[in-house]
C-alpha angles and dihedrals in degrees: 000000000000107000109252115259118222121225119264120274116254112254134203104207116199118181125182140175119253145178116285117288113214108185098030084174089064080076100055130093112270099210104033108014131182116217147164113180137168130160088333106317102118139183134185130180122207122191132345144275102160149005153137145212120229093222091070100056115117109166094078126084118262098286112028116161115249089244093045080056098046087048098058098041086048091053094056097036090057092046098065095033116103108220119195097180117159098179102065103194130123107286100027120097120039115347138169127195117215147173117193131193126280093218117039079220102065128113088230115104127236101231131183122188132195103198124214086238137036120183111188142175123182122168100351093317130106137191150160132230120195113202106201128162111272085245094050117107117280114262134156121242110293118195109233108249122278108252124208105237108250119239120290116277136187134214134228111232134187152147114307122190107305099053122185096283094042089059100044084051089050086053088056091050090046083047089061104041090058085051087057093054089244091127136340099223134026129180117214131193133192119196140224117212130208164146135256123189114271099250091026109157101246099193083066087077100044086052103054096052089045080064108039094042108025097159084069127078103250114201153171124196125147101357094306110117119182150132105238119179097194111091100200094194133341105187103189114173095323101328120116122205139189141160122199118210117197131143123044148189138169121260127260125261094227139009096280104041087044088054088043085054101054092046089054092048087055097048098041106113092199089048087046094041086050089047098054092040084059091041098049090050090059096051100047085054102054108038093084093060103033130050122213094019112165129164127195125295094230129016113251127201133280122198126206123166101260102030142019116228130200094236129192122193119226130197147151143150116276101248093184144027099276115144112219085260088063085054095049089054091062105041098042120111094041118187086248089076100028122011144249125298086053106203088035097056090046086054088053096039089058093057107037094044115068102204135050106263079216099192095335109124090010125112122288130175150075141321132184125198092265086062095250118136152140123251132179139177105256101240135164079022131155119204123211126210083213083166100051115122121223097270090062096064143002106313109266101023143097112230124226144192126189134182150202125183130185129205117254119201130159100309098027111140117216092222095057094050102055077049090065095045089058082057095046097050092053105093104050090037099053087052095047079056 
């Protein structure tokens, strides 16, 4: 029988308008930080006042997808929460941070959590929002203390359990079973596995791919840090968002053969076939809930520092009363992380890769009490096990596993797809260094 959930606590929001706050980070956790962070716009969480598990929902019906589950809990949770916020801007008022699973069938938990503090600052403005029961006693917003960043680390890294052979060898089984009719697309990943330093100062490493990769989102929630370019859904007073991220090849080494690259991106008709196959599955998910959605004609290219990717904008007006969370439930997950059919390519995910993505490639992001947020796919991410005893790894470090899939479709050549997974893996793997 599912455990009982209790209903959410009832919450008392108060958001105000500070200084500027230069070095939001500083406010974060060191050895276990909460962050959401784009071009500059950045929120922590510290502490926590509130949260649940998606594996202890059971109000919902055998099945129930993990953001199906978070929805409904949110909705509830905002209902009863009373919200002074004076600043009015995406990120202030009652917020939760969340990351949910890949597979519905994983043994990770969704999880969402409401921390005790949020320190923001979006578009030269800061604040601080302070999340309290409605029966604590009454207290203006305080900012969580600034913490000195601990000294540098590094991580060990190796292969996990798909090595590079073994990869190559799952392209080749996806291959056939494209050539079965059993899907069209499949994406495949293959894993690293390490070690960090106990004590490591976590919010080193976001910072170092917020700087090296500032047009991501780059996150940590729940011990899953990462810089992901693929936003899944932003939902923003009525407007719905997407990108849709699918196609991809390494940059050049100089002017003329990174030129050459992209040209040969845009004119790939596997890349092109994979991307349409991406762009077609947003849409379809989100046309029930949206009214005059389009997305662009052509991809255009999208330019990171390590790879170039065939990229589509999508965008519509919000027809219902969706949150952003309902949203995430029916897109994820998109044909750009698993495949199409759907169903069929996580069938086939399930049996060709021999480990649990856990949240790698799920959503991860940000809601408020009016349902807007911002969700990505959690991409060039890294997940900690901050909770493993010391049985479970060398003595006196924090594993880790990280992961980077490509698409395979008709055409696809295992060798160059292990090739993109080495890309892919760059800019998590150079941090963790």
């Amino acid at each position: 029988m599912p455990r009982p959930v209790p209903l959410p606590p009832r919450l008392r929001v108060t958001t105000r308008e500070v200084e500027t706050i230069e070095d939001v980070l500083e406010h974060a956790a060191p050895e276990n930080p909460t962050v959401w962070s784009r071009r500059g716009d950045v929120l922590i969480g510290h502490g926590r006042a509130a949260g649940m598990s998606s594996t202890a929902v059971g109000r919902h019906a055998a099945g129930a997808s993990h953001a199906a589950a978070a929805a409904h809990w949110w909705r509830e949770l905002s209902a009863l929460a009373e919200v002074d916020d004076r600043v009015g801007l995406p990120g202030t008022g009652l917020v939760a941070f969340g990351a949910l699973p890949f597979d519905a069938a994983s043994a990770h938990a969704g999880r969402l959590t409401v921390p005790r503090h949020v320190v923001g600052r979006r578009g030269g403005r800061s604040w601080v929002t302070t999340i309290v029961p409605v029966d604590a006693d009454a207290a203006g917003p305080g900012i969580p203390p600034r913490t000195p960043f601990g000294p540098h680390w590094s991580a060990t890294l190796g292969p996990g359990a798909l090595t590079p052979e073994g990869y190559q060898s799952a392209v080749r089984a996806g291959l056939a079973a494209i050539a079965a009719g059993e899907v069209g697309k499949v994406v495949l990943a293959r894993d690293l596995v390490g070690s960090i330093p106990s004590g490591a100062d976590l919010r080193r490493l976001v910072r170092a791919l917020a700087s090296d990769y500032p047009d991501t989102w780059t996150y940590a929630v729940d011990g899953m840090i990462g810089a992901s370019p693929e936003t899944l859904v932003t939902v923003s007073g009525g407007t719905v968002t997407a990108r849709v991220l699918a196609g991809t090849i390494a940059r050049g080494a100089d002017a003329d053969a990174d030129t050459a690259a992209s040209v040969a991106l845009a004119t790939s008709a596997k890349d092109l076939d994979e991307h349409e196959y991406a762009v077609q599955s947003v849409l379809a998910a989100l046309r029930p809930h949206t009214s005059a959605l389009a997305a662009g004609e052509q991809p255009f290219m999208l330019k990171l520092p390590n790879v170039w990717h065939l990229a589509t904008d999508v965008e519509g007006a919000l027809e219902d009363r969706s949150s952003a969370l309902d949203l995430v439930g029916a897109l994820h997950p998109t044909a750009a992380v698993a495949g199409t059919p759907t169903d069929a390519a996580i069938r086939v995910i399930r049996r060709l890769e021999p480990f649990d993505r856990g949240r790698y490639a799920g959503p991860v992001g940000w809601i408020d009490a009016h349902g807007d947020g911002e969700w990505a796919i959690a991409l060039r991410c890294a997940q900690f096990d901050l909770d493993a005893s010391p049985a479970d790894g060398v003595s006196g470090r924090i594993p880790l596993v990280a992961h980077a899939g490509a698409g395979i479709v008709a055409g696809s050549d295992p060798e160059a797809e292990l090739l993109e997974t080495r890309v892919k893996f760059r800019p998590i793997v150079d941090a963790l260094a």
